[in-house]
C-alpha positions as CSV (number, residue, x, y, z in Angstrom):
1,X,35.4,-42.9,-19.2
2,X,33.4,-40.9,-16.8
3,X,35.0,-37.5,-15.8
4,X,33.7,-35.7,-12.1
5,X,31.8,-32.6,-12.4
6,X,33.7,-29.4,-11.6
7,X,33.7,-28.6,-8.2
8,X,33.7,-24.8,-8.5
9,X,30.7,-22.6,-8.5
10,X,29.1,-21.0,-11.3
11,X,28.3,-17.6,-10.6
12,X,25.4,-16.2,-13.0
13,X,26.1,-12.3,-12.9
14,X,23.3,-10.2,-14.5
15,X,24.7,-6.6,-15.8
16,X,21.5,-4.3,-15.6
17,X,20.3,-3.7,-11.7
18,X,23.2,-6.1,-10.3
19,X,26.5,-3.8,-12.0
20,X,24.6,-0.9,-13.8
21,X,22.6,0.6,-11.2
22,X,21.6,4.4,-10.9
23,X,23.4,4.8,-7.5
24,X,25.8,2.1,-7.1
25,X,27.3,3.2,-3.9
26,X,30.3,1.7,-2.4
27,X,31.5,4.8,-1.0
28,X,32.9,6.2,-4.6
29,X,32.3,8.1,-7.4
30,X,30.5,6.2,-9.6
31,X,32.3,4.8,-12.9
32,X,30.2,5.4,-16.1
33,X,30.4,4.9,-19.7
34,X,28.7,3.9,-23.5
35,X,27.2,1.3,-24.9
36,X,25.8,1.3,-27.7
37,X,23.2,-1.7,-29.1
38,X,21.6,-1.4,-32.6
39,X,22.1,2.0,-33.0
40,X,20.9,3.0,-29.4
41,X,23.3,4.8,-26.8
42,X,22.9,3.3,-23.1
43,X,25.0,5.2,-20.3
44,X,26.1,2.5,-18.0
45,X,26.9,3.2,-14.3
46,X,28.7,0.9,-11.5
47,X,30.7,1.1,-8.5
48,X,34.7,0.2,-9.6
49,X,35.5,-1.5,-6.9
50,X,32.7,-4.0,-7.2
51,X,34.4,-4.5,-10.7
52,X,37.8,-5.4,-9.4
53,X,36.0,-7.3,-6.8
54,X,35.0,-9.9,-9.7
55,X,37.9,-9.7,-11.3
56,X,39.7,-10.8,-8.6
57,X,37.4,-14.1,-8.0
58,X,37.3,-14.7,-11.3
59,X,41.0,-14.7,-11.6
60,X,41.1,-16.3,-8.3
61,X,39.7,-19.6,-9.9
62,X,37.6,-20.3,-6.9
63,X,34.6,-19.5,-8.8
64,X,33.7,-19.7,-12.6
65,X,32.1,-16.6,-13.5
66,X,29.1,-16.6,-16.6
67,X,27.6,-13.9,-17.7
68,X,23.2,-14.0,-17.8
69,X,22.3,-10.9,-18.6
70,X,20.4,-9.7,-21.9
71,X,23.2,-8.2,-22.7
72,X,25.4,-11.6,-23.4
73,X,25.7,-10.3,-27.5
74,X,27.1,-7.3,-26.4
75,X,29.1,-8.3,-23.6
76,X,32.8,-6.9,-24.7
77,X,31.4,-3.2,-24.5
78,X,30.2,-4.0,-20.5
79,X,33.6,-6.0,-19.7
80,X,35.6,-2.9,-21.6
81,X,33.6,-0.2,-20.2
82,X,34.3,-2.3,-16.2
83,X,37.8,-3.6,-16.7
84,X,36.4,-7.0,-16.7
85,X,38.6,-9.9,-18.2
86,X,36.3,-11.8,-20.7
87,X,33.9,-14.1,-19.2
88,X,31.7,-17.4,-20.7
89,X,28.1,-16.6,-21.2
90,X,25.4,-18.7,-20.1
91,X,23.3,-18.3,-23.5
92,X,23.3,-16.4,-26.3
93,X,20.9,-14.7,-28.9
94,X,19.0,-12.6,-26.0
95,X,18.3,-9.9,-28.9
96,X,15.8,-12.3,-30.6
97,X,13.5,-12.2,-27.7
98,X,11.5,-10.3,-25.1
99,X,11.4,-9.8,-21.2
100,X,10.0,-12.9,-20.3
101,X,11.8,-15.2,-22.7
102,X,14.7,-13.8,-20.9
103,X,13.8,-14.5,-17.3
104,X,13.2,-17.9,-18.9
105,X,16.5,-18.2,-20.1
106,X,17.9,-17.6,-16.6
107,X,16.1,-19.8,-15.0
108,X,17.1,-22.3,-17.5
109,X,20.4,-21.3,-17.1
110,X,20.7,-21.7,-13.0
111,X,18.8,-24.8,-13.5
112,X,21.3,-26.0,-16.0
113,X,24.2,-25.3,-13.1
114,X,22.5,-27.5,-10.5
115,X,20.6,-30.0,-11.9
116,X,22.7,-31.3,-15.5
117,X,26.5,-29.7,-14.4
118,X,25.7,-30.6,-10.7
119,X,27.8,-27.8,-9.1
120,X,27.1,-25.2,-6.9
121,X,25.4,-21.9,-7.6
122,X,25.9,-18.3,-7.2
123,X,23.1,-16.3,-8.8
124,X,22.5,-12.3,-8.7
125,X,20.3,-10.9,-10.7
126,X,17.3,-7.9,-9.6
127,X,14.5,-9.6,-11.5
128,X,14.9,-13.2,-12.8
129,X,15.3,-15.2,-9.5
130,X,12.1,-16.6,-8.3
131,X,10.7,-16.2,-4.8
132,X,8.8,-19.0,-5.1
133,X,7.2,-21.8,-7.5
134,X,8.4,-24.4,-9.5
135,X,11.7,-22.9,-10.4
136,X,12.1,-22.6,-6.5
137,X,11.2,-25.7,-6.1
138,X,13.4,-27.3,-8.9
139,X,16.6,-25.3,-7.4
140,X,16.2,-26.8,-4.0
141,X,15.3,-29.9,-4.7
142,X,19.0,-30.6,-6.2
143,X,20.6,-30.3,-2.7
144,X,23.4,-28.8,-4.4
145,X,24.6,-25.6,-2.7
146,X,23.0,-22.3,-4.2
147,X,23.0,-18.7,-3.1
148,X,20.7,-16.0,-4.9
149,X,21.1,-12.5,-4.3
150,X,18.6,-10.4,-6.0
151,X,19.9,-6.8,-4.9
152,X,17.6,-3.2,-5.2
153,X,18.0,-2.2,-9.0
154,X,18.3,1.1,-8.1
155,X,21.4,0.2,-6.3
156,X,22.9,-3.0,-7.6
157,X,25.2,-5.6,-5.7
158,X,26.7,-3.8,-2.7
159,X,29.6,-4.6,-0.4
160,X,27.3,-7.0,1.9
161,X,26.4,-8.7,-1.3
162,X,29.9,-9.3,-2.6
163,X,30.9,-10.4,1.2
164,X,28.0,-13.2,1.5
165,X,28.8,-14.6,-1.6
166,X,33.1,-14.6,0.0
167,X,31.0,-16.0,2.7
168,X,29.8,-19.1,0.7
169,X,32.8,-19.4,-1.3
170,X,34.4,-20.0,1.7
171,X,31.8,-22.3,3.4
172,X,32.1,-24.7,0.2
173,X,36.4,-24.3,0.5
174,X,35.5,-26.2,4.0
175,X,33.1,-28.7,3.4
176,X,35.4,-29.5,0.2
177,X,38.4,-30.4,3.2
């Protein structure tokens, strides 16, 4: 028995530069809080209403929301600290390796979406998504759908951001009818 894929998109959502960002914006006083990893304290600032904003899609069921972010064996403190609901992770055991191992592991990861799960992609992250080369190359050559939105670190995702990808969403809602 053969089963279809899932039509929904994956949405990889980084943490550091995409959600924690020095000035967040949004028009609003910054949330902030802990978290602490191995002993080390890391203050953690985003904008809330880009949190409720990804609550609500997640909970919308339109998209399926995975966390890539080096932060995947800590992610409780980041989805307690936003008001996040719990969210799948697109790999594990970041803590085992360096900077580049993880831009490798999200690569892999948004490969993983398009080319073996065959669904659409929604990808933000400030550092990991290539501008060009093989990874490029490899993402488009799927033909599935894929939007990558690599915002300022110093900012993070801002409301433009979160409207493009409402934007797609919607665009794959009608080529679906």
């Amino acid at each position: 028995m053969t089963f279809a894929p899932d039509p929904r998109p994956v949405w990889l959502l980084d943490v550091d530069g995409v959600l924690n960002a020095a000035m967040p914006g949004w028009g609003e006083t910054p949330d902030q809080g802990q978290a602490f990893v191995h002993g080390n304290r890391y203050l953690l600032r985003w904008a809330p209403t880009l949190a409720r904003r990804i609550a609500a899609l997640h909970h919308s069921g339109g998209v399926e929301v995975r966390w890539a972010t080096t932060w995947v064996d800590h992610i409780a403190q980041v989805e307690r600290l936003l008001h996040l609901p719990p969210l799948a992770t697109a790999f594990d055991g970041v803590d085992v390796v360096d900077a580049e191992a993880s831009v490798a592991r999200k690569v892999a990861a948004a490969l993983h979406v398009v080319e073996v799960e065959q669904r659409p992609l929604i990808w933000t992250d400030d550092d990991a998504i290539p501008d060009h080369g093989p990874a490029l190359e490899r993402l488009d050559a799927t033909g599935m759908p894929a939007l990558l939105v690599a915002p300022s670190s110093r900012y993070g995702l801002q409301p433009e951001d979160l409207d493009a990808i409402d934007d797609f969403l919607a665009e794959l809602t009608e080529l679906a009818s």
